[in-house]
C-alpha positions, -999 to +999 in steps of 0.1 A: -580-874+401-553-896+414-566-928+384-564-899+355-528-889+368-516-928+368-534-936+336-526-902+317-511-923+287-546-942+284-566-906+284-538-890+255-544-922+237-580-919+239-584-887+227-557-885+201-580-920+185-607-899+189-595-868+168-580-892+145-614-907+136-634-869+130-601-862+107-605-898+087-644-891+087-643-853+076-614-868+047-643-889+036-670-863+036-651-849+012-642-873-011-678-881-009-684-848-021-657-847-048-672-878-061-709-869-063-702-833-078-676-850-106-709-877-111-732-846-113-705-829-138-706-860-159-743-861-164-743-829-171-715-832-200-731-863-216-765-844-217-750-818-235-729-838-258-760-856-267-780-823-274-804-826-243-829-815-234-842-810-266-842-773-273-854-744-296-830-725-292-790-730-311-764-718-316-750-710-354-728-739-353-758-760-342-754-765-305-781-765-283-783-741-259-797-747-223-807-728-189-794-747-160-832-748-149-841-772-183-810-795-176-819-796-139-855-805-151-841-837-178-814-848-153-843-846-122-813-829-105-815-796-084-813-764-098-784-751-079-764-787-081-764-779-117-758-744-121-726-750-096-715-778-121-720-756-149-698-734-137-676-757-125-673-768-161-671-735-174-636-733-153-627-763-169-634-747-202-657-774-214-688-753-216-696-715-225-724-697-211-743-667-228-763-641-213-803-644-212-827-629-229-856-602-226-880-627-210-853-649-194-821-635-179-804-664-166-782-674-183-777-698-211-750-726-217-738-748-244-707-770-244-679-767-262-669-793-283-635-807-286 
């Protein structure tokens, strides 16, 4: 007791380093995250921008029109990465999703040219 009493200002150092480092390493989890979901949003964009997947279905301009489930399946991405991306870009405006259809109700997206 008596060495943490004469040494307090080692201790308060200690443990203010300490919290420093989770804050820097938490800042950097989510940068980390930022970064992969903006990479993910990117692939995403290009695919559609390119038309792919390759598609049946259109729109009557001529867009192709995807479930997030297709794109997950050319990108080999997850499912829910790209349906949080979609809607992501949805936000952004850079995409437009439509409802399903009678044997698919998920919905559908295409991008929205510029």
């Amino acid at each position: 007791m008596r060495w943490s009493v004469e040494h307090w200002s080692v201790i308060a150092s200690v443990i203010g380093f300490g919290g420093w480092i989770l804050t820097l390493r938490s800042k950097q989890q989510a940068l980390k995250q930022v970064k992969n979901e903006k990479d993910i949003d990117s692939k995403v964009i290009e695919a559609l921008e390119n038309r792919q997947p390759p598609s049946q279905i259109m729109t009557g301009a001529g867009e192709v029109v995807v479930w997030a489930q297709e794109l997950a399946d050319y990108l080999s991405l997850d499912k829910d990465e790209v349906f949080d991306s979609l809607e992501r870009l949805e936000n952004a405006g850079r995409v437009r999703r439509s409802d399903g259809n009678m044997q698919n109700s998920a919905p559908r997206w295409n991008i929205i040219r510029r």
